[in-house]
N, C-alpha and C positions, 0 to 999 in steps of 0.2 A: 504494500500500500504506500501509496505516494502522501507527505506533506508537505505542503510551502510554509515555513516559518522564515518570518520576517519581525523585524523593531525599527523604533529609532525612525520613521519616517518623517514625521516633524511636519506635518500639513504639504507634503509633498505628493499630491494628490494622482499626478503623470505616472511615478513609478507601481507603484499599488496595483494600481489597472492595467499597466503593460504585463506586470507579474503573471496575472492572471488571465492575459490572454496567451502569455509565452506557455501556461502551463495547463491547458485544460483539464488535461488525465489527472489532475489532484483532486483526492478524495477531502482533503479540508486544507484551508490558509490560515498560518496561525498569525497573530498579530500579538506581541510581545509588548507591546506600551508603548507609551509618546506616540501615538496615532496625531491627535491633534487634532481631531474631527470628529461630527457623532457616526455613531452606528449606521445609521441609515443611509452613508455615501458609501458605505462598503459594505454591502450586506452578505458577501461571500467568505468575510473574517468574522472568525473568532477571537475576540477581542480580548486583555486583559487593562487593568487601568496603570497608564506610568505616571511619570513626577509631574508631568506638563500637562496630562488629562484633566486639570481640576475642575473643567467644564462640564464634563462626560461621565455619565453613569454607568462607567463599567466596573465590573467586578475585580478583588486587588489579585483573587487567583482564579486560575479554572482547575479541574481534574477531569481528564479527558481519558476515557476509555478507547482503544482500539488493538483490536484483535487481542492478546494474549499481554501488550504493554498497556499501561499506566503514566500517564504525564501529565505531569505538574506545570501549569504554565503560571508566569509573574514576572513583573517586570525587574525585579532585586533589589531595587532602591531601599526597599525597606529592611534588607539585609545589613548588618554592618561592615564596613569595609574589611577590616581584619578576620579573615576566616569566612569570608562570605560564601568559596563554593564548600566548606564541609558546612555552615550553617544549611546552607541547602539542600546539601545532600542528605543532611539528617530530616528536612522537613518533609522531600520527597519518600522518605523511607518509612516517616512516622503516618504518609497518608498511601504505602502500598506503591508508591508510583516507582517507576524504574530510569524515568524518562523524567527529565529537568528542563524545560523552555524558558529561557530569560533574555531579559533586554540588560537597557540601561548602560552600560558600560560603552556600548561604541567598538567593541573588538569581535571579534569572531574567534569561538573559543569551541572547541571540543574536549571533553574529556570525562575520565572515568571516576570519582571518588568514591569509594565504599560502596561496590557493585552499582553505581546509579548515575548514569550517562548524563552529563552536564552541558548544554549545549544551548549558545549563543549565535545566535544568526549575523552575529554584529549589526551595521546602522546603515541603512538607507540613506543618511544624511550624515555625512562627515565624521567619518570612522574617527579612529584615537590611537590606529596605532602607524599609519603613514600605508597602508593600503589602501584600495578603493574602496567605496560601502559598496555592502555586501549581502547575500540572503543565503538562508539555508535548503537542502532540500533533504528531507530526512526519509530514507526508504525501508520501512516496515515489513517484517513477516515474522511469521512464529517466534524465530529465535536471534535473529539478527537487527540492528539498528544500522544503515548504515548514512555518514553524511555526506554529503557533497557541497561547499559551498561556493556561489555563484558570485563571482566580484563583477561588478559593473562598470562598463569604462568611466573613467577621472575624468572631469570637467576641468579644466584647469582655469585657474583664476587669480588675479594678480593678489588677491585676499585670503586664501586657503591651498 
């Protein structure tokens, strides 16, 4: 099973919907926080709320069942810096989930801590760590997770 997990978009309204005409065969698009828009301009995400949503009534998590995985989606902000992915991987562990979706950070991150797959799509809008933004595509089945992340070409600008 395919998903589009994406963050960090920041009212960048053009990429979202290129996303999701690039990707039709996706079973769900996740949306990690900092959307910066309501609901109703993207009815094809699953929304969680980030730092910049304070307009938007979305939820701070979700727990998403599919096929035999568990995923925890949030934006992380409300994690604290220090120890932020084992804070997480304990949260996902204390709600069954195997699978961790977070924004916030701006980087594109993969990894494993204490069985439970942590995994950042990084930012649709001006990553953090001198890469392009970026999105994830995460590919589901029984027993595997696998990721692929998608960088987009760089704008260049005499400002960033």
């Amino acid at each position: 099973m395919k998903l589009v997990v994406v963050s960090d978009s920041h009212g960048k309204a053009d990429i979202l919907e290129e996303i999701v005409l690039k990707h039709p065969d996706a079973a769900a698009y996740l949306h990690c926080g900092d959307i910066d828009a309501p609901q109703e301009y993207y009815p094809e995400y699953t929304i969680v709320r980030g730092n910049n949503d304070l307009f938007y009534d979305y939820p701070d998590y979700r727990i998403l069942e599919v096929g035999k995985h568990r995923i925890y989606m949030a934006h992380s902000h409300s994690f604290s810096y220090l120890h932020r992915l084992e804070q997480m991987a304990k949260t996902a562990r204390e709600n069954r989930c195997d699978i961790f979706c977070y924004g916030h950070t701006h980087v594109a991150k993969d990894e494993t801590i204490d069985g439970v797959r942590l995994i950042n799509p990084g930012s649709l809008w001006r990553s953090r760590d001198g890469r392009a933004p970026s999105y994830a595509i995460l590919t589901l089945n029984e027993e595997n997770v696998d990721v692929e992340f998608i960088f987009l070409p760089q704008k260049k600008s005499k400002f960033f």
